[in-house]
N, CA, C and O atoms as a CHARMM CRD file, in Angstrom:
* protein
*
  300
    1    1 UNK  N     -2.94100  -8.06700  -0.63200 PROA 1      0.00000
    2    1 UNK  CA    -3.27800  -6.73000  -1.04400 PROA 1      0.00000
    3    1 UNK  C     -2.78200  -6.51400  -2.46600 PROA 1      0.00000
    4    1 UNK  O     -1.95900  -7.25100  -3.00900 PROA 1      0.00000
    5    2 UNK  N     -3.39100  -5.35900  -3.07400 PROA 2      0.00000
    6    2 UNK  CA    -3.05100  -4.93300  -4.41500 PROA 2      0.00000
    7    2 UNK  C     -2.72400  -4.04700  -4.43600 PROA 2      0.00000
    8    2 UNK  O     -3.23100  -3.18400  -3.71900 PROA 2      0.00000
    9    3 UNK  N     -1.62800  -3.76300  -5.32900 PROA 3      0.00000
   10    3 UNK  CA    -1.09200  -2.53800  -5.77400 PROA 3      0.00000
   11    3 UNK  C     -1.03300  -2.35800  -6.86400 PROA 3      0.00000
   12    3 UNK  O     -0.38300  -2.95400  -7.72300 PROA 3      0.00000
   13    4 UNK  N     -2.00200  -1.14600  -6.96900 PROA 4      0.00000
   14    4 UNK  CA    -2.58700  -0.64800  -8.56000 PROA 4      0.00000
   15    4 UNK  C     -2.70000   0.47800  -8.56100 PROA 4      0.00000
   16    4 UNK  O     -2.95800   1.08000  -7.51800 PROA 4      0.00000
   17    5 UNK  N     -2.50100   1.25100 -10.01900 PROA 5      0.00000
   18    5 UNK  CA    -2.84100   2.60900 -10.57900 PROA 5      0.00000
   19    5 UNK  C     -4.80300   2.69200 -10.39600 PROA 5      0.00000
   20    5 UNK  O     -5.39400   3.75100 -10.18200 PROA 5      0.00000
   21    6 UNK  N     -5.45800   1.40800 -10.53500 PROA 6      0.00000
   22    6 UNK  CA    -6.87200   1.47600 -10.14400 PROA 6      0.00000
   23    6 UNK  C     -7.73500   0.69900 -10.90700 PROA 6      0.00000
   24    6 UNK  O     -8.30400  -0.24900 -10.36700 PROA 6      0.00000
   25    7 UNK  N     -7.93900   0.98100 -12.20600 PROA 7      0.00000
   26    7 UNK  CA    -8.54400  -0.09300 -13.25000 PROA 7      0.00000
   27    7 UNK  C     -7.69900  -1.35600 -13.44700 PROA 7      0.00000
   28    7 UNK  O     -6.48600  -1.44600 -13.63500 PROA 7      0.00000
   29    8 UNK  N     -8.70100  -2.37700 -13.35200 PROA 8      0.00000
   30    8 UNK  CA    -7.43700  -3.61700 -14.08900 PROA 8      0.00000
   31    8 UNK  C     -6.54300  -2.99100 -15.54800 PROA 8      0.00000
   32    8 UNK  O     -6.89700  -2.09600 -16.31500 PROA 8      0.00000
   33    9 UNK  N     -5.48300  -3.69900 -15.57000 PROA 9      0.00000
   34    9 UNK  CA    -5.20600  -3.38600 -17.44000 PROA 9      0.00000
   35    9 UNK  C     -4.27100  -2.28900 -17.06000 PROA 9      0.00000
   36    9 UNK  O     -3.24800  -2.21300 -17.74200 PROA 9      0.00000
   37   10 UNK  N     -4.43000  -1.43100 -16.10500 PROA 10     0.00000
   38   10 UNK  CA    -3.88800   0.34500 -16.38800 PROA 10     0.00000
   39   10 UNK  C     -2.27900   0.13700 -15.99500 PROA 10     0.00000
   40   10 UNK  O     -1.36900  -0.68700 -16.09000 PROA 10     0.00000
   41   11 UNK  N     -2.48000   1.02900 -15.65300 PROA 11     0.00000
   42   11 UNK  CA    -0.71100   1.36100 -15.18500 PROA 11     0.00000
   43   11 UNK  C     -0.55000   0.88500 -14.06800 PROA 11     0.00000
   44   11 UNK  O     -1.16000   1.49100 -13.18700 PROA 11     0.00000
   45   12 UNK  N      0.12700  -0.10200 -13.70000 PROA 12     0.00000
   46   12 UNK  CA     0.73000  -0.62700 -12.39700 PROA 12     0.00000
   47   12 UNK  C      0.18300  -1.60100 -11.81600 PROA 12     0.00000
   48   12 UNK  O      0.73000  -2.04000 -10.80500 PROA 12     0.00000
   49   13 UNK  N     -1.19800  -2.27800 -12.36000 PROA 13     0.00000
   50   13 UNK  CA    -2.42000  -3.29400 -12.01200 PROA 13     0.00000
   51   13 UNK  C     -1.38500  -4.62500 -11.96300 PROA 13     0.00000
   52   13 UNK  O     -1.25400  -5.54700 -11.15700 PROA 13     0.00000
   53   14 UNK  N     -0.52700  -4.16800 -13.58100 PROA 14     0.00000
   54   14 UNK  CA    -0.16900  -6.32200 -13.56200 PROA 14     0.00000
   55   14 UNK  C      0.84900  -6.14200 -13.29100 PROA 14     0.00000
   56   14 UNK  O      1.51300  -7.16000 -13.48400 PROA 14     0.00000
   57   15 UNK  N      1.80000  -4.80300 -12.65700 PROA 15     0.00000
   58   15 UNK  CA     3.16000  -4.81300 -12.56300 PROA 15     0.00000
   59   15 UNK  C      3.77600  -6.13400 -11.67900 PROA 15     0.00000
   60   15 UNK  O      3.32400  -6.37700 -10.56000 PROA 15     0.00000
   61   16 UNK  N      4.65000  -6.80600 -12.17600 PROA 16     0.00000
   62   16 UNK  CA     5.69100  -7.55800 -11.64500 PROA 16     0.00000
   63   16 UNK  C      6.62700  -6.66200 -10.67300 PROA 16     0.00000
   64   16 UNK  O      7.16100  -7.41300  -9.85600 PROA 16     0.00000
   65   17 UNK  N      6.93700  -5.56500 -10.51900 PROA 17     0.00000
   66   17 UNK  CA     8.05000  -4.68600  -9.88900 PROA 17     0.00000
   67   17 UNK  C      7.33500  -4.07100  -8.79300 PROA 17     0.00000
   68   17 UNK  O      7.87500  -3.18400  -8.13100 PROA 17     0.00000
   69   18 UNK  N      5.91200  -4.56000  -8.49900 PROA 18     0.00000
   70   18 UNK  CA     5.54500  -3.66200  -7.25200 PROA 18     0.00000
   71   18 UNK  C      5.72600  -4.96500  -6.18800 PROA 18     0.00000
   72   18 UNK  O      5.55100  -6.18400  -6.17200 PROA 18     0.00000
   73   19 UNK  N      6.13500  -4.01800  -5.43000 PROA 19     0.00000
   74   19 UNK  CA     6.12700  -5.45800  -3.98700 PROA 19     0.00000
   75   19 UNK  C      5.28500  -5.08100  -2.74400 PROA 19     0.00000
   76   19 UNK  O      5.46900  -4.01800  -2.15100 PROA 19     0.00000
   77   20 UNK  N      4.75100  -5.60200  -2.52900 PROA 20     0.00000
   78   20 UNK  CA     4.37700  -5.73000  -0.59000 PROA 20     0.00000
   79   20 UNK  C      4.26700  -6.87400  -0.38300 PROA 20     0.00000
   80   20 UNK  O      3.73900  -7.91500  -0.77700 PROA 20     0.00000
   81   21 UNK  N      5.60100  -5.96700   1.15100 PROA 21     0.00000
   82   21 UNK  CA     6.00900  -6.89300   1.85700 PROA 21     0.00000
   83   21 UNK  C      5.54600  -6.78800   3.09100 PROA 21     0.00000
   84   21 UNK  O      4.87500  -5.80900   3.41800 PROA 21     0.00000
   85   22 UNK  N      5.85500  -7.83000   3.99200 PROA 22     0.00000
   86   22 UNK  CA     5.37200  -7.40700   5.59900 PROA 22     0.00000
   87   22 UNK  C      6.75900  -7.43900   6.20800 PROA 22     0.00000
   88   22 UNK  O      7.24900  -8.56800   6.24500 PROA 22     0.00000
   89   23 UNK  N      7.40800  -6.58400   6.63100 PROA 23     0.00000
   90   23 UNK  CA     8.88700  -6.28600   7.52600 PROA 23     0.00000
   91   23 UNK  C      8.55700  -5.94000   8.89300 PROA 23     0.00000
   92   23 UNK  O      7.41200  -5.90200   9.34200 PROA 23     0.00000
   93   24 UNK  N      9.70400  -5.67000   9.57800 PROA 24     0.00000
   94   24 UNK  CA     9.58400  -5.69700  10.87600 PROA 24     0.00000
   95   24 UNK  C      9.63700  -4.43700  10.77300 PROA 24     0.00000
   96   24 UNK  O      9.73900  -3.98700   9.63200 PROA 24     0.00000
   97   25 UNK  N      9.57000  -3.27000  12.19000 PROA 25     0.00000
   98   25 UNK  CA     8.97100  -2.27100  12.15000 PROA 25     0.00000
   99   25 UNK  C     10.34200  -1.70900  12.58700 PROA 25     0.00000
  100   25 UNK  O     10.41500  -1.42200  13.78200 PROA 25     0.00000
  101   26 UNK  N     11.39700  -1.50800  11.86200 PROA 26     0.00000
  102   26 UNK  CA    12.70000  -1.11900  12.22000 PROA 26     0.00000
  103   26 UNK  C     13.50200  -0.53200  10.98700 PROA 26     0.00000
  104   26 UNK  O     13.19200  -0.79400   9.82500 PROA 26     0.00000
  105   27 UNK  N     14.64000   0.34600  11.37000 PROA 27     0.00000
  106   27 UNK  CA    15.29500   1.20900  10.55500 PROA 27     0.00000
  107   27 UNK  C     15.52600   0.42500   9.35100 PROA 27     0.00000
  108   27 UNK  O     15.18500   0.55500   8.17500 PROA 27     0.00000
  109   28 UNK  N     16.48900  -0.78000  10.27300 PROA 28     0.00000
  110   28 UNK  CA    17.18900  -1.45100   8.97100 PROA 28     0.00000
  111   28 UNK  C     16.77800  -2.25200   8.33800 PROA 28     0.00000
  112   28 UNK  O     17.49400  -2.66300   7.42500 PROA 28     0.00000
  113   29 UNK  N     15.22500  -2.93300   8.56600 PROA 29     0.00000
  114   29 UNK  CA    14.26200  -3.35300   7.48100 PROA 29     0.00000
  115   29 UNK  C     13.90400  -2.51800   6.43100 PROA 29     0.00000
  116   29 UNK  O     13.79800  -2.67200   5.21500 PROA 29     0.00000
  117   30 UNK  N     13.75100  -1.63600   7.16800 PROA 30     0.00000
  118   30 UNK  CA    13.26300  -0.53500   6.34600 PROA 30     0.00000
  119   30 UNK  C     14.49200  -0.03100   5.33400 PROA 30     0.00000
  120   30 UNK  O     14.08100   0.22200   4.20100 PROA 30     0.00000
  121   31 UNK  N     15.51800   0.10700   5.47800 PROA 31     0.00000
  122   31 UNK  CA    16.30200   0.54300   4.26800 PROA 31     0.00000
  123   31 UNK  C     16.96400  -1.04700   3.67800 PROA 31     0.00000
  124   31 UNK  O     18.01600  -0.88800   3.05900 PROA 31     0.00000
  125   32 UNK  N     16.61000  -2.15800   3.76000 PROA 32     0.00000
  126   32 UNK  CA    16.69900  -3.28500   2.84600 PROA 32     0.00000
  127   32 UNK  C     15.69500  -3.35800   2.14300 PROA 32     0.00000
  128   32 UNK  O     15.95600  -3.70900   0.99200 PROA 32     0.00000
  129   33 UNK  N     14.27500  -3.10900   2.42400 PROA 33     0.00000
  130   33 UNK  CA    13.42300  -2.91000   1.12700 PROA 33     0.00000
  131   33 UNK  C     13.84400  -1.76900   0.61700 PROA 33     0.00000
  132   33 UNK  O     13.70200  -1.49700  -0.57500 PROA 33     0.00000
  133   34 UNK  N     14.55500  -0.78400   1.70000 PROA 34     0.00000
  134   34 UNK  CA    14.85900   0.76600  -0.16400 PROA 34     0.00000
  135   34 UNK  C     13.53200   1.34500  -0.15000 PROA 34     0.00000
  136   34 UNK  O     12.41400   0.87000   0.04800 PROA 34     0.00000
  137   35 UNK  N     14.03200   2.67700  -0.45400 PROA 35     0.00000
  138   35 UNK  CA    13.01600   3.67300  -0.42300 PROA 35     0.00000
  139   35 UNK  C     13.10900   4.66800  -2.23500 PROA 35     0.00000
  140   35 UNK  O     12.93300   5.81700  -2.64300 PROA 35     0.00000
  141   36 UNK  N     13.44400   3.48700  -2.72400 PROA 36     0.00000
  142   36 UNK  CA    13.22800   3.95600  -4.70000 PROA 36     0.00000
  143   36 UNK  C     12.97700   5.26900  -4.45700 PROA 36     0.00000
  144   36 UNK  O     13.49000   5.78700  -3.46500 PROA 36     0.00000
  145   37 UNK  N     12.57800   5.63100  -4.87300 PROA 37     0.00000
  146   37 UNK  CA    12.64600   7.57100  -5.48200 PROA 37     0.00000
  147   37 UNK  C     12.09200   7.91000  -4.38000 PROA 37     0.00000
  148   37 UNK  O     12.73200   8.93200  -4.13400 PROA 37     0.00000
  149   38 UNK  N     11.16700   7.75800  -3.31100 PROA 38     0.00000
  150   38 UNK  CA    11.02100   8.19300  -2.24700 PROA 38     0.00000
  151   38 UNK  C     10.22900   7.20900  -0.89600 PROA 38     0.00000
  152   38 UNK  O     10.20900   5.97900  -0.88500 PROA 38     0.00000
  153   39 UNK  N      9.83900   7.78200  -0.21400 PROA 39     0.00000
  154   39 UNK  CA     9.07600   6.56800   0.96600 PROA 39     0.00000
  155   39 UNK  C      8.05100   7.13400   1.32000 PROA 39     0.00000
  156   39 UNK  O      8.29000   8.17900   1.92500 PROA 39     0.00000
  157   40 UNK  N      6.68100   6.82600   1.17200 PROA 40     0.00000
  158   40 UNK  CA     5.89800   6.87900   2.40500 PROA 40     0.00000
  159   40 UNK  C      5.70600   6.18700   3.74600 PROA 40     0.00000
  160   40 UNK  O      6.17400   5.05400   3.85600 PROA 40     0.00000
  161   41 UNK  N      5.05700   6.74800   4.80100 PROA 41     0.00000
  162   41 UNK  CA     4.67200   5.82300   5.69600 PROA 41     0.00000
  163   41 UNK  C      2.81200   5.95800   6.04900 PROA 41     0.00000
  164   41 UNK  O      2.02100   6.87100   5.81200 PROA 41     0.00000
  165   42 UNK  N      2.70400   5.15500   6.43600 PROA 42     0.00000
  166   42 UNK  CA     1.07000   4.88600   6.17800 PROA 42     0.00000
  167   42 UNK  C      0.47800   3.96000   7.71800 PROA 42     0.00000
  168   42 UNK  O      0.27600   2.75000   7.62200 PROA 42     0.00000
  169   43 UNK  N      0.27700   4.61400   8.91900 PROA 43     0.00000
  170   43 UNK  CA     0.08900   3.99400   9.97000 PROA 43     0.00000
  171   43 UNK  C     -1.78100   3.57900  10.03400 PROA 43     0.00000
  172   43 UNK  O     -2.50000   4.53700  10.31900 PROA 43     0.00000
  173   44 UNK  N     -2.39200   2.39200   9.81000 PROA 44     0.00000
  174   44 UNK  CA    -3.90200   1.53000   9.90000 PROA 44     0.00000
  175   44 UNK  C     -3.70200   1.50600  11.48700 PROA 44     0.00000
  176   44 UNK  O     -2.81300   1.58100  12.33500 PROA 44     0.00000
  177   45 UNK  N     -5.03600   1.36100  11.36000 PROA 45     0.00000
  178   45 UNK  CA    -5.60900   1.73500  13.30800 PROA 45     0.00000
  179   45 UNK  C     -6.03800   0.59200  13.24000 PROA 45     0.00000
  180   45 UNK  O     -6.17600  -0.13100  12.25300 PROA 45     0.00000
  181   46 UNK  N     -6.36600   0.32300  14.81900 PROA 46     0.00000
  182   46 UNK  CA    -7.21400  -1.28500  14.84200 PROA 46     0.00000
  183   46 UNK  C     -8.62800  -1.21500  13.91900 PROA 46     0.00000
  184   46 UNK  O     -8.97500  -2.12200  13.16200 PROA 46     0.00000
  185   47 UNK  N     -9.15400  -0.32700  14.07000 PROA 47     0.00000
  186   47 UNK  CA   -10.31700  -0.69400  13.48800 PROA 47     0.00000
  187   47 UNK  C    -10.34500  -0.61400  11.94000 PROA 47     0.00000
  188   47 UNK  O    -11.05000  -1.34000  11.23900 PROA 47     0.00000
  189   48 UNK  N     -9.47100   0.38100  11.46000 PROA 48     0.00000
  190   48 UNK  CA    -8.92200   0.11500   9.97800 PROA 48     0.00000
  191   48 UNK  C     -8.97600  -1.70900   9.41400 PROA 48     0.00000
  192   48 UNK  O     -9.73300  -2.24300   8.60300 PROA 48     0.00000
  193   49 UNK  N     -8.04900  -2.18800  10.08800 PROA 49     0.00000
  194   49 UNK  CA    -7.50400  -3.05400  10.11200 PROA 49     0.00000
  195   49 UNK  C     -8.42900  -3.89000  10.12600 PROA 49     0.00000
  196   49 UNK  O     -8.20800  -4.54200   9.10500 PROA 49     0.00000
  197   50 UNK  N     -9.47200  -4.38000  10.68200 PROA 50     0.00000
  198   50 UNK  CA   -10.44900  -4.60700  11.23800 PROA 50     0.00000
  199   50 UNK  C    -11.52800  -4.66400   9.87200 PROA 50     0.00000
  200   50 UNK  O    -12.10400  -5.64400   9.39800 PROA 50     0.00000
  201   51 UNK  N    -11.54800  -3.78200   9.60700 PROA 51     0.00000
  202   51 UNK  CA   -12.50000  -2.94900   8.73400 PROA 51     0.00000
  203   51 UNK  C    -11.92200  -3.91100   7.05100 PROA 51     0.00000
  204   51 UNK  O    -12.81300  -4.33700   6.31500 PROA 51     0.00000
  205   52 UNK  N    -10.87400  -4.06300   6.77700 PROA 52     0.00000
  206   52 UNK  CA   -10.19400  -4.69800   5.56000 PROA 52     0.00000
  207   52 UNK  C    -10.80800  -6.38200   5.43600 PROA 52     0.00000
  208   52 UNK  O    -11.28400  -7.06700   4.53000 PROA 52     0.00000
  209   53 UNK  N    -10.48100  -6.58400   6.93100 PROA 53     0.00000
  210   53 UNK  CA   -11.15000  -7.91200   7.21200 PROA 53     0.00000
  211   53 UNK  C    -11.93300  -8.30100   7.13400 PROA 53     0.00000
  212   53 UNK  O    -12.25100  -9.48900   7.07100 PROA 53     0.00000
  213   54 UNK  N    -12.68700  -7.08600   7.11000 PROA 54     0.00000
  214   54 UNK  CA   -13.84300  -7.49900   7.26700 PROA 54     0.00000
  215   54 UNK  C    -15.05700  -7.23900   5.33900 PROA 54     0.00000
  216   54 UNK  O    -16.24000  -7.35000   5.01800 PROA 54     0.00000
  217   55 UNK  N    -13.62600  -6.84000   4.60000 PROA 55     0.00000
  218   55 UNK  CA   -14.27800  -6.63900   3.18800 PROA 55     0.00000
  219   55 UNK  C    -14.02100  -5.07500   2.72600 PROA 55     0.00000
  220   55 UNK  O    -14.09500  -4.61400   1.58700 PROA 55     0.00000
  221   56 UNK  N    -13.66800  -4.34300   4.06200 PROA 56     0.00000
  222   56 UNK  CA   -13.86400  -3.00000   3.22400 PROA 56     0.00000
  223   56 UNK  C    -12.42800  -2.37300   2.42900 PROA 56     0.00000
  224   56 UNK  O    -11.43200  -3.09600   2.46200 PROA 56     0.00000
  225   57 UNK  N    -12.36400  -1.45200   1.94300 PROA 57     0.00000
  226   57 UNK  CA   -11.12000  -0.89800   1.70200 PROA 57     0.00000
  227   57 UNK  C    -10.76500   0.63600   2.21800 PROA 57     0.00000
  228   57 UNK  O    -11.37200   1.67400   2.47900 PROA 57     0.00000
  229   58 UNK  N     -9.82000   0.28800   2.20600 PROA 58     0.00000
  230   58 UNK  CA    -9.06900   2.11100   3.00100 PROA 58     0.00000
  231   58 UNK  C     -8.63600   3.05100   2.14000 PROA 58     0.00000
  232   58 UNK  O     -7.57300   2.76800   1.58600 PROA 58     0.00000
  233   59 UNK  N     -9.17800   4.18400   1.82600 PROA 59     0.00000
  234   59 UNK  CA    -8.89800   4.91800   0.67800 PROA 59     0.00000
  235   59 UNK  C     -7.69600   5.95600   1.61400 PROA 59     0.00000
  236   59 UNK  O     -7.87400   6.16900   2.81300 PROA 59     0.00000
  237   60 UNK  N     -6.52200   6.51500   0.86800 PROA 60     0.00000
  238   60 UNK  CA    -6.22200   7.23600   1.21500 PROA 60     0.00000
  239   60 UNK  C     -5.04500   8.22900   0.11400 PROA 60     0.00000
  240   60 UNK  O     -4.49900   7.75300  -0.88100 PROA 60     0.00000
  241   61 UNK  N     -4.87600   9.58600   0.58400 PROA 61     0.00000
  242   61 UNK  CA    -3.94600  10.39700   0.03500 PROA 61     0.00000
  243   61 UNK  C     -2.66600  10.34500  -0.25200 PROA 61     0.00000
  244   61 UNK  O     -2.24600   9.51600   0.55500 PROA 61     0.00000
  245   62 UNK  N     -1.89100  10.65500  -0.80600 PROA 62     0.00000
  246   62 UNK  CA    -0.69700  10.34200  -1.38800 PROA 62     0.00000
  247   62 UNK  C     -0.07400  11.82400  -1.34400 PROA 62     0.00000
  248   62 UNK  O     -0.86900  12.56200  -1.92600 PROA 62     0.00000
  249   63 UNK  N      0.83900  12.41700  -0.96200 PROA 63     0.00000
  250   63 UNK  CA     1.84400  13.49900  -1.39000 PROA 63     0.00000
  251   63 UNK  C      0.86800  14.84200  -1.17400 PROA 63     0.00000
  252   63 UNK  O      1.09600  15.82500  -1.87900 PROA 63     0.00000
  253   64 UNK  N      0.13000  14.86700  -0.51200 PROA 64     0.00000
  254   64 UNK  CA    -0.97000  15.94100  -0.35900 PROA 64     0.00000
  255   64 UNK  C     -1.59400  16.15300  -1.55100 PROA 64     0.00000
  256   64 UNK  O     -1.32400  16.95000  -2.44900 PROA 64     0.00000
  257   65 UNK  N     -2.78700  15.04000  -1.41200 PROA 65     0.00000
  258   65 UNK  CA    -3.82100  14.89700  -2.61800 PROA 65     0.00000
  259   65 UNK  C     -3.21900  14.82800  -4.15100 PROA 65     0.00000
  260   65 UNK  O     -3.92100  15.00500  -5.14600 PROA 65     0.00000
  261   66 UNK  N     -2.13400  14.60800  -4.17600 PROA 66     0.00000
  262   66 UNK  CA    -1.48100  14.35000  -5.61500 PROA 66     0.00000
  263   66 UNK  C     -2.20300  13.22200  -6.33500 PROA 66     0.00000
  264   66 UNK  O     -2.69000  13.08200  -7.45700 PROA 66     0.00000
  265   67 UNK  N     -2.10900  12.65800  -5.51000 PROA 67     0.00000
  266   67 UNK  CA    -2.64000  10.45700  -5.17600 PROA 67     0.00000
  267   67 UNK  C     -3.10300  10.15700  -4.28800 PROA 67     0.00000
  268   67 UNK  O     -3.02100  10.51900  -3.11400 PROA 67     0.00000
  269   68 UNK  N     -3.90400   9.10700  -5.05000 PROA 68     0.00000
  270   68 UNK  CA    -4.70200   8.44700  -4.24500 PROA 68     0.00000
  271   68 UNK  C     -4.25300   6.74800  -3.79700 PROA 68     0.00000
  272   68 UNK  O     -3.63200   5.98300  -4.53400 PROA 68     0.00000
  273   69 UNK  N     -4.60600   6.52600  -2.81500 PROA 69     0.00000
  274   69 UNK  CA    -4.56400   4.86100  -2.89500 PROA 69     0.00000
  275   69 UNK  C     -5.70100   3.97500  -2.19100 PROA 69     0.00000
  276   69 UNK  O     -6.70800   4.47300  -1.68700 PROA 69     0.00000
  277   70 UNK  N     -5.51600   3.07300  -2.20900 PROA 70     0.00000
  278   70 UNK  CA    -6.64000   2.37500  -1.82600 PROA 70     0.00000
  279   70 UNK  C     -5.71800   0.86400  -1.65300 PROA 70     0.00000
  280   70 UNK  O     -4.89800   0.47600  -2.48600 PROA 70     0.00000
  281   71 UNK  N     -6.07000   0.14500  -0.38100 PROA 71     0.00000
  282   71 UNK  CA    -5.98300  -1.08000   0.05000 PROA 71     0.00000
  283   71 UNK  C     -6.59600  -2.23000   0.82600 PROA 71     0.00000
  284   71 UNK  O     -7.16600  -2.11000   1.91100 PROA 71     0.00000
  285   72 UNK  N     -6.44600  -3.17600   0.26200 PROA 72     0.00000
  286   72 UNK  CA    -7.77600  -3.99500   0.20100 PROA 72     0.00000
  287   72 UNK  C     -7.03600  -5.40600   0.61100 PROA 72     0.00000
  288   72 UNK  O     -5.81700  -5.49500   0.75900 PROA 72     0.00000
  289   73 UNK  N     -7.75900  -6.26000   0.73700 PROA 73     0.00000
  290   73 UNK  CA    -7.03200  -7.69100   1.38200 PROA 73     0.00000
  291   73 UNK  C     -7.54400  -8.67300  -0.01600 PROA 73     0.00000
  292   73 UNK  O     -8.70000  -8.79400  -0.42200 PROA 73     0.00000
  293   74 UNK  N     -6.72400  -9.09100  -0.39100 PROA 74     0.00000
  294   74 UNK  CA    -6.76500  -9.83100  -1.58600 PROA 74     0.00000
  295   74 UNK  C     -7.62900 -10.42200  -1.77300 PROA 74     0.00000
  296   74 UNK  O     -8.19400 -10.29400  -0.68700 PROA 74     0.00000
  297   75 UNK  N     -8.35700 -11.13600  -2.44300 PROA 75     0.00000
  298   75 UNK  CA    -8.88800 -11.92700  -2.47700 PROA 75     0.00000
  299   75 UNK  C     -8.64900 -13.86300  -3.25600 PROA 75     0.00000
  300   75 UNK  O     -9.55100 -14.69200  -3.13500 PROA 75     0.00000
């Protein structure tokens, strides 16, 4: 997956400092990656999931429509 501001080139496209990771689904995973200035959580359904696999991407909201994101399976 990618983590980007959206255009190649822009803000956050070639960042070195963004990470995803895959952790286990627990407290104290969760506060060893750190929650930097704040945390979301973001729960994909089977068919979401499904749906990535299958090429598509998942658009979604950020902070009540502040942001946007979008995630996609690499290529």
């Amino acid at each position: 997956m990618m983590a980007a501001w959206g255009k190649p080139g822009s803000l956050g496209s070639e960042n070195s400092d963004d990470r995803i990771e895959l952790i286990e689904d627990t407290a104290e995973a969760r506060a060893e990656f750190g929650e930097n200035f704040g945390a979301f959580e973001f729960k994909l359904t089977r068919e979401q999931i499904e749906g990535l696999l299958a090429g598509k991407v998942v658009a979604f909201d950020i902070s009540q429509r502040e942001y946007a994101g979008f995630m996609s399976v690499k290529k």
